[in-house]
KOLLUM-971924 format. One record per residue (C-alpha): x, y, z. Coordinates in steps of 0.05 Angstrom, whole numbers, padded with zeros to 5 digits. Layout:
c1 / c2 / c3
X / Y / Z $
...
This chain:
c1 / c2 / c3
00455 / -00731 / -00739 $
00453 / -00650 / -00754 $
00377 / -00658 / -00736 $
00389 / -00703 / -00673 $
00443 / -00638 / -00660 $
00384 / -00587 / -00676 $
00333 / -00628 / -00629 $
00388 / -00637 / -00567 $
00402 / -00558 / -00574 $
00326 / -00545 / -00573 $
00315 / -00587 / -00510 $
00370 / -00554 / -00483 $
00358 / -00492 / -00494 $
00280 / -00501 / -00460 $
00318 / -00525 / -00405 $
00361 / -00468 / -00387 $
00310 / -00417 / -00399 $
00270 / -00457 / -00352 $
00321 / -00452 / -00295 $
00338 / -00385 / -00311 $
00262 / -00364 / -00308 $
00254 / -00401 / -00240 $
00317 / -00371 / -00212 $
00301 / -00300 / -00236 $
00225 / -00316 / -00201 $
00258 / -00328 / -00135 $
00304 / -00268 / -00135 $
00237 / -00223 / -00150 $
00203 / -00251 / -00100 $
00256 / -00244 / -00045 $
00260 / -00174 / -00072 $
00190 / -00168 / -00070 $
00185 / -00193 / 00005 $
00244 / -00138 / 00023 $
00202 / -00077 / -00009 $
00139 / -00098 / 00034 $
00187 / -00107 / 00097 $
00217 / -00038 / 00087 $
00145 / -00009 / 00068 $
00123 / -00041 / 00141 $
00177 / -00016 / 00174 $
00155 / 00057 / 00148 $
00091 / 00049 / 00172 $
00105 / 00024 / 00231 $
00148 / 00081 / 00245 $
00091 / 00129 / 00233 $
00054 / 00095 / 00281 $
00103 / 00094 / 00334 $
00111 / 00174 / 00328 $
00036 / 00188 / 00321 $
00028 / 00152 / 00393 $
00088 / 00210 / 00405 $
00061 / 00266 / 00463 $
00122 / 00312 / 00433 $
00088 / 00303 / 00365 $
00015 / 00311 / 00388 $
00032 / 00389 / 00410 $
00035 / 00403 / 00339 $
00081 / 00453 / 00364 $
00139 / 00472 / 00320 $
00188 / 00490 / 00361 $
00182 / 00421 / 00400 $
00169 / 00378 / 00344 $
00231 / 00398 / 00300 $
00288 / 00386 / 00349 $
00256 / 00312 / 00356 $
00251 / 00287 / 00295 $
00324 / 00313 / 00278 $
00348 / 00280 / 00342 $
00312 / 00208 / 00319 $
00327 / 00218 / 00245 $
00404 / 00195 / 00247 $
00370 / 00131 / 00275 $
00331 / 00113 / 00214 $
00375 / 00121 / 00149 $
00343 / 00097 / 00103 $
00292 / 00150 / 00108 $
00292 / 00211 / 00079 $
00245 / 00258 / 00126 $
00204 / 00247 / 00187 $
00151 / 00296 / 00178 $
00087 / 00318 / 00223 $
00024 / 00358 / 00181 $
-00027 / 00389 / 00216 $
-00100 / 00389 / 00189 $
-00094 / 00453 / 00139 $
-00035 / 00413 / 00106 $
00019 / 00452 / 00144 $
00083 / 00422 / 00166 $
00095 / 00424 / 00233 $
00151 / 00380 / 00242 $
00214 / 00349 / 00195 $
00269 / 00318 / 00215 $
00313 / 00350 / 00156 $
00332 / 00427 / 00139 $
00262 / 00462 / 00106 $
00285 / 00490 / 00039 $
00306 / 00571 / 00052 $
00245 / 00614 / 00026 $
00194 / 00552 / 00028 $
00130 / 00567 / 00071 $
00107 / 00504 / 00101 $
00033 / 00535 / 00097 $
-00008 / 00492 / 00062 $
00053 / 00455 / 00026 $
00018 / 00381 / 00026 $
-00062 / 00403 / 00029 $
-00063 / 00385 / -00043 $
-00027 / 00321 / -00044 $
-00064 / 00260 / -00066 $
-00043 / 00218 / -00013 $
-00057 / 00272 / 00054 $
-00130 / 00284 / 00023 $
-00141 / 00205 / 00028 $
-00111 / 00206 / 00103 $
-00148 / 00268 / 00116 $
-00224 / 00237 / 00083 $
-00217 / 00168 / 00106 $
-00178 / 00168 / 00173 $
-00139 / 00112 / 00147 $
-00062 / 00102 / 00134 $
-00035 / 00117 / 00063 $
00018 / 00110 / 00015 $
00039 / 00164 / -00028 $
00052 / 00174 / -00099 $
00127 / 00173 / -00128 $
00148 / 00232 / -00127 $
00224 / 00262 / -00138 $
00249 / 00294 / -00069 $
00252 / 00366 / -00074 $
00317 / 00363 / -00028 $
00355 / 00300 / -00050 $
00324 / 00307 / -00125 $
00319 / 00223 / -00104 $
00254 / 00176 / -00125 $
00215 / 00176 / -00051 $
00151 / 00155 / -00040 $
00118 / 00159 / 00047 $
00079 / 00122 / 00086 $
00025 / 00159 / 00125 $
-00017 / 00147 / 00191 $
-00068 / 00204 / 00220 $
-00058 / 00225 / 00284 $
-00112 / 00230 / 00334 $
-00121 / 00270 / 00397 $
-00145 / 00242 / 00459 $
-00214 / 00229 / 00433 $
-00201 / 00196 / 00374 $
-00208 / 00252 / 00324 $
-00154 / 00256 / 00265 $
-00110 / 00330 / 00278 $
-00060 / 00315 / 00231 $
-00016 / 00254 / 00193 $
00056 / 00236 / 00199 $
00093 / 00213 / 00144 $
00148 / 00181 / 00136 $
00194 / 00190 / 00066 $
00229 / 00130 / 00040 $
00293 / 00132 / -00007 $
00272 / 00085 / -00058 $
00339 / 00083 / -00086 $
00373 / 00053 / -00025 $
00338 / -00016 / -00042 $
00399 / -00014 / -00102 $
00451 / -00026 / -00038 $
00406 / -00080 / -00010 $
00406 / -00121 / -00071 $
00487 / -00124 / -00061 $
00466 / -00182 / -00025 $
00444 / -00219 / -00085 $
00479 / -00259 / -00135 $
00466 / -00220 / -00198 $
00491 / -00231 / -00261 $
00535 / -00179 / -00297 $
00478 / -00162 / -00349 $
00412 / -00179 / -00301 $
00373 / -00118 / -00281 $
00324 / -00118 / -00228 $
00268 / -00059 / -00217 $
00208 / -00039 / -00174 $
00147 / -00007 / -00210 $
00092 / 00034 / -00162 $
00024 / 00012 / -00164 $
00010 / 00055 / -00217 $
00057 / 00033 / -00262 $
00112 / 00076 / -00246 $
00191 / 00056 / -00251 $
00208 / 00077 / -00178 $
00281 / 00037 / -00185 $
00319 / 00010 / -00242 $
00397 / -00026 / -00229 $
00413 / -00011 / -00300 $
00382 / 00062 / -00305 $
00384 / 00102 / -00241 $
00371 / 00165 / -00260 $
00314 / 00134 / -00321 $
00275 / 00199 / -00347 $
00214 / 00218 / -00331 $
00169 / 00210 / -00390 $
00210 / 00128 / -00382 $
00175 / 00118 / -00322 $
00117 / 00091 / -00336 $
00109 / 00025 / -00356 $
00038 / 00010 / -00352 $
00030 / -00010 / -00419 $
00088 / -00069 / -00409 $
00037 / -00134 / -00401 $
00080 / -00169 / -00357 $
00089 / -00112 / -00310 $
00011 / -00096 / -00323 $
-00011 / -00168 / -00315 $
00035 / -00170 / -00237 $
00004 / -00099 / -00223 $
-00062 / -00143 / -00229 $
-00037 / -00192 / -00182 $
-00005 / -00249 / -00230 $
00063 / -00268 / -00229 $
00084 / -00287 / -00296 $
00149 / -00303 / -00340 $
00173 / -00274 / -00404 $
00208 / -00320 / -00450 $
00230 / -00270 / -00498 $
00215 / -00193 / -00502 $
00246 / -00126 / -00523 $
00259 / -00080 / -00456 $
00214 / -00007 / -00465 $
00272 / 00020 / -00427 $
00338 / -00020 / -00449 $
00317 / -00038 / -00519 $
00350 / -00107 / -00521 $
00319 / -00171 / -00523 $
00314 / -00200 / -00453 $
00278 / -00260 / -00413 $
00254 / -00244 / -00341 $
00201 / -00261 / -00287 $
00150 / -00211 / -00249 $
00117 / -00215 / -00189 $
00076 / -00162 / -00143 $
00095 / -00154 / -00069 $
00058 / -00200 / -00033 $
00021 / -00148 / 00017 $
00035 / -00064 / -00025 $
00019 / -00088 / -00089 $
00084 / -00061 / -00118 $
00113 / -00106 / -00178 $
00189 / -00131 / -00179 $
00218 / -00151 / -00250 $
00276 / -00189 / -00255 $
00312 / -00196 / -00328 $
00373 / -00219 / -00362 $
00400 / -00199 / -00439 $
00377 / -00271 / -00476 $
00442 / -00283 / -00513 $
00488 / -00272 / -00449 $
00422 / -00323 / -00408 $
00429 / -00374 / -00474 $
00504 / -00362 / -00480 $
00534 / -00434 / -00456 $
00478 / -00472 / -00495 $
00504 / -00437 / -00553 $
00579 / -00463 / -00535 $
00548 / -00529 / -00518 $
00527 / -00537 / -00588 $
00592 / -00520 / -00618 $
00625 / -00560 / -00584 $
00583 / -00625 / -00605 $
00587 / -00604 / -00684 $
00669 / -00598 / -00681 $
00664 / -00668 / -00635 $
00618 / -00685 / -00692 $
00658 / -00664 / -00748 $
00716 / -00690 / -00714 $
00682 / -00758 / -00707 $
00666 / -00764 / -00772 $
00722 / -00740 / -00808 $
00765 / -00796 / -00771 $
00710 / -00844 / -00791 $
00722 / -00830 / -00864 $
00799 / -00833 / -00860 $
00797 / -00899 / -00830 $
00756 / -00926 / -00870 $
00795 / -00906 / -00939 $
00856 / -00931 / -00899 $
00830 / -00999 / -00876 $
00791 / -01027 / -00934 $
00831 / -01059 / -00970 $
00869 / -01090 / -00909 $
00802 / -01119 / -00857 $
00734 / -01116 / -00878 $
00703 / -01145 / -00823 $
00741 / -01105 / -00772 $
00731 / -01046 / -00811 $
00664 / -01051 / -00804 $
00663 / -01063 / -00732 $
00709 / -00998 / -00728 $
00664 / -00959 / -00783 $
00591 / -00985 / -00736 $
00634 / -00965 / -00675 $
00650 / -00887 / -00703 $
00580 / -00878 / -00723 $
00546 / -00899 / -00658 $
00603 / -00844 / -00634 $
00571 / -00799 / -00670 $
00502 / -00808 / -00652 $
00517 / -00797 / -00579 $
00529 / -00856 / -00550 $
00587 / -00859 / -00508 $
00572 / -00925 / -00468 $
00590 / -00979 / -00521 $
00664 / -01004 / -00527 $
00697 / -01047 / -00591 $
00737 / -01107 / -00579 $
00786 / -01121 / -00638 $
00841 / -01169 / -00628 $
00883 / -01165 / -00689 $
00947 / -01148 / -00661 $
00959 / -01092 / -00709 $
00940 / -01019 / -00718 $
00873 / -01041 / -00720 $
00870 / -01058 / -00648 $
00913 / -00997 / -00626 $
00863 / -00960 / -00667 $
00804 / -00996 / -00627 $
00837 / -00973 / -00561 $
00849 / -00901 / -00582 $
00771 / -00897 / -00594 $
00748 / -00931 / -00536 $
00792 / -00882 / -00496 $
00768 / -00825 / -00530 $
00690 / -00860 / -00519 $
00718 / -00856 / -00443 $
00746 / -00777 / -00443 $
00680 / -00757 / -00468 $
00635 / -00797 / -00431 $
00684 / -00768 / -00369 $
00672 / -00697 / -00391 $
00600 / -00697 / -00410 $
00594 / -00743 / -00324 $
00634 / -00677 / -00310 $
00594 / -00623 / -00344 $
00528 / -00650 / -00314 $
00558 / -00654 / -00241 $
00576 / -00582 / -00254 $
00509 / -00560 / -00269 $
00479 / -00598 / -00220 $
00532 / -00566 / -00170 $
00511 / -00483 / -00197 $
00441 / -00507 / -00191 $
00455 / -00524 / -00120 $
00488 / -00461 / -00101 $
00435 / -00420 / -00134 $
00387 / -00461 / -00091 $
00424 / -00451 / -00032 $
00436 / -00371 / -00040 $
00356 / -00367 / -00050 $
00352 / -00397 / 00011 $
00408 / -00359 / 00049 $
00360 / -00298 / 00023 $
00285 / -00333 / 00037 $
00298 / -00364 / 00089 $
00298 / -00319 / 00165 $
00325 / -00381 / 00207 $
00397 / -00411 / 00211 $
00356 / -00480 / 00209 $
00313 / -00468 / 00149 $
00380 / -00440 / 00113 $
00409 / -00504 / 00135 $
00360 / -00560 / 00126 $
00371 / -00530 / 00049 $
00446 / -00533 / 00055 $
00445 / -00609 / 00065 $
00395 / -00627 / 00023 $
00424 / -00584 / -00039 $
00483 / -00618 / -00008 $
00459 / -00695 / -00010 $
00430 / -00688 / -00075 $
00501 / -00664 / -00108 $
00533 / -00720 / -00077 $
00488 / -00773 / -00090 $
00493 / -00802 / -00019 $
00436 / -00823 / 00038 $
00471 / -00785 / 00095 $
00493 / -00719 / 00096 $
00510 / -00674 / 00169 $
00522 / -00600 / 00180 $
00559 / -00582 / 00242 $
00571 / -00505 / 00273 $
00628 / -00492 / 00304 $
00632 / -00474 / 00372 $
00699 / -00438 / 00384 $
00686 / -00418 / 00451 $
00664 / -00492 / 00472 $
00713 / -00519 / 00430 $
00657 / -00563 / 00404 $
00619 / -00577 / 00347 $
00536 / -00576 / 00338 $
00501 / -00616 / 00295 $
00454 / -00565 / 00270 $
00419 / -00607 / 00205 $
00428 / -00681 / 00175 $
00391 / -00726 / 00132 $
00386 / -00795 / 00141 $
00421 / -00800 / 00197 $
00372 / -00854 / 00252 $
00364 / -00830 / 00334 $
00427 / -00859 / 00360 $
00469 / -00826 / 00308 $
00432 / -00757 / 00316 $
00438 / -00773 / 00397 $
00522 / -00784 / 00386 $
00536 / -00722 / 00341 $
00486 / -00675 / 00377 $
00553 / -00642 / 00411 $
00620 / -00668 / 00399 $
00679 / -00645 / 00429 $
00734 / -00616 / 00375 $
00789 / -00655 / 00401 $
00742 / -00717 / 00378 $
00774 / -00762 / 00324 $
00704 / -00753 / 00282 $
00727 / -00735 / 00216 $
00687 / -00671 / 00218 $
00727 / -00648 / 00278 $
00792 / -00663 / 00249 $
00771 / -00617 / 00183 $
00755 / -00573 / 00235 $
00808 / -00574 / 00279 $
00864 / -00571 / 00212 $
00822 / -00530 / 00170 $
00827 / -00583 / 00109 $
00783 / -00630 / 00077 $
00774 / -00699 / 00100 $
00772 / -00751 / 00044 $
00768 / -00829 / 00059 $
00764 / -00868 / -00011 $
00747 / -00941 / 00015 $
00720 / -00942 / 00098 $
00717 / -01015 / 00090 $
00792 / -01012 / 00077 $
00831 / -01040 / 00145 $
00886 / -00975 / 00129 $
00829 / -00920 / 00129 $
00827 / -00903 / 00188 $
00760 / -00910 / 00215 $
00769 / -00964 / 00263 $
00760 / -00908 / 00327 $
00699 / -00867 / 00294 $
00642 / -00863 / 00327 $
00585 / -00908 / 00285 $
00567 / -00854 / 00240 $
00571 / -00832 / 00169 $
00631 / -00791 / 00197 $
């Protein structure tokens, strides 16, 4: 039994590190697509202000009232600069430092030498903002007079940092940490570490950050964090179009937690099972034999697992109000372990459904994952989700499964005053529950011929 308990836990515990991997592999990547978004919207910023005839003067005087006017638009950037050709700055959209020349200030930067030689947009090394003392890194497009030749770059500075308010939106777990790593190998962000040191940063040397700086996305079962020091699973993945890397991780024992519980729980059921199975047995032999046996067979297959068999004794003594106790006790825990799986069928559901709510850029696509998560906990053919129209007073069938053409034709748009279940849980703001529609009390008799 102890090694059918040791085998169960070991299954079980694959099994959760599985999900957990997977679910920690979609956050990354919906991080991952957000960093490339924001890096886009950068760039395409840039470009928008290269086409700019105010910033094609080069002129100080008309480029720095400009950008400042624009900047308040754009947040989550840090400065919206112009640089001429000899690497001067011609135009920011935030206060120059007091005693700073801006002569020559970026000539020697990596990044406007590579704009400069190749013509071609850039993106810069992470540096730390010598105004905000913030990670930044900038996105860079040349600018090109009227014939085509490059007379400067504009770049555009990007708080790294703010990405820690975007991932609000995420469901993460009190010890999960997310971070974004540069392409060369550079912590740019950390959850758990915001202001990480700089001879931390670089975490090259990790494989699974080095493998997804390669282009693989890959999961760590176990590992010890460079940064955190504790032992941790996570998933990593490169932006799909920057070639950043995302990690996702989770402290193992707080991940592994409720396996852990699991399996206490079945060795005091176990002990408890057997325990009772030895008391009855010193108490009964001398009184039934066969009955004992039955009861002594029963307990055992108890402890094995199996909650589906049931013993009949008919002695009209304690015996058979001992049989009944078990065989409730059989029922309990066959309830409770029904219940347990329904619940992690249900978190596995929502988790599905908040990816989606993140993935997913259409109310439909959101949706059509809704019902499905949705017909899958229920265990039913049919499932509908309707939107509420307050301002029609209506409802709008916005995504179903298994509903046929006349049914989708009849619940398209139905008026809230409708006697549709759906509209009354709408209308009263509770549930609507009908245990038996073939019963002649339910109700039903004036729905429409739907599931609802």
């Amino acid at each position: 039994m102890l090694g059918l308990l040791a085998y169960g836990y070991s299954q079980a515990n694959e099994r959760r590190t599985e999900a957990l991997l997977d679910s920690q592999m979609q956050t990354a990547q919906a991080v991952a697509s957000l960093v490339d978004a924001s890096f886009d919207e950068a760039f395409a910023l840039a470009r928008a202000l290269a086409n700019d005839p105010v910033v094609q003067t080069l002129d100080p005087s008309q480029i720095d009232p400009h950008l400042e006017r624009l900047a308040p638009q754009f947040p989550r950037f840090e400065a919206l600069s112009v640089i001429n050709m000899a690497g001067d700055v011609v135009g920011i959209s935030s206060a120059f430092p007091p005693g700073v020349s801006r002569k020559g200030i970026v000539a020697d930067r990596p990044s406007f030498q590579r704009l400069v030689t190749t013509g071609q947009p850039v993106e810069s090394e992470l540096v730390v903002s010598r105004q905000s003392l913030r990670p930044t890194t900038a996105m860079g497009v040349p600018l090109r007079d009227g014939e085509g030749r490059v007379i400067g770059a504009v770049f555009i500075a990007l708080y790294l940092d703010a990405f820690s308010e975007d991932l609000r939106s995420f469901s993460l777990g009190p010890e999960q940490v997310v971070f974004l790593v540069d392409r060369e190998g550079t912590v740019a962000l950390h959850t758990a570490l915001p202001n990480v040191g700089v001879e931390q940063r670089n975490l090259g040397h990790f494989e699974p950050v080095r493998a997804a700086l390669e282009g693989s996305s890959n999961k760590a079962r176990r590992f010890v964090s460079p940064l955190l020091g504790d032992t941790r699973i996570g998933a990593f993945t490169p932006t799909p179009k920057h070639g950043w890397v995302v990690g996702v991780t989770e402290r193992e024992d707080i991940a592994l937690a409720p396996v852990k519980e699991g399996l206490r729980s079945q060795l005091i059921g176990f002990g408890a099972v057997s325990i009772l199975t030895v008391g009855i047995g010193m108490l009964l032999s001398r009184v039934l034999i066969g009955p004992v046996r039955r009861l002594s067979d029963y307990a055992v297959s108890l402890g094995r697992g199996d909650l589906t068999k049931r013993v009949d004794i008919r002695s009209g003594d304690e015996m058979e109000e001992l049989a009944g106790t078990l065989n409730k006790m059989a029922e309990r825990l066959e309830r409770t372990m029904t219940e347990v799986r329904r619940r992690e069928q249900e978190q596995q559901a929502l988790s599905q459904v908040a990816q989606a709510l993140v993935r997913e850029r259409t109310l439909e696509g959101a949706a059509a994952v809704v019902v499905e998560q949705a017909r899958e906990v229920l265990g039913t053919k049919t499932v509908g989700l309707f939107l509420v129209d307050i301002e029609r007073d209506q409802l709008r069938l916005v995504a179903h499964r298994g509903y046929g053409p006349q049914t989708v034709a009849e619940l398209e748009v139905v008026p809230l005053s409708a006697p549709l279940l759906a509209a009354v849980a709408a209308r009263t703001g509770q549930p609507q529950e009908v245990a038996d529609v073939l019963a002649p009390d339910s109700g039903l008799e004036a729905q429409p011929k739907s599931p609802f």
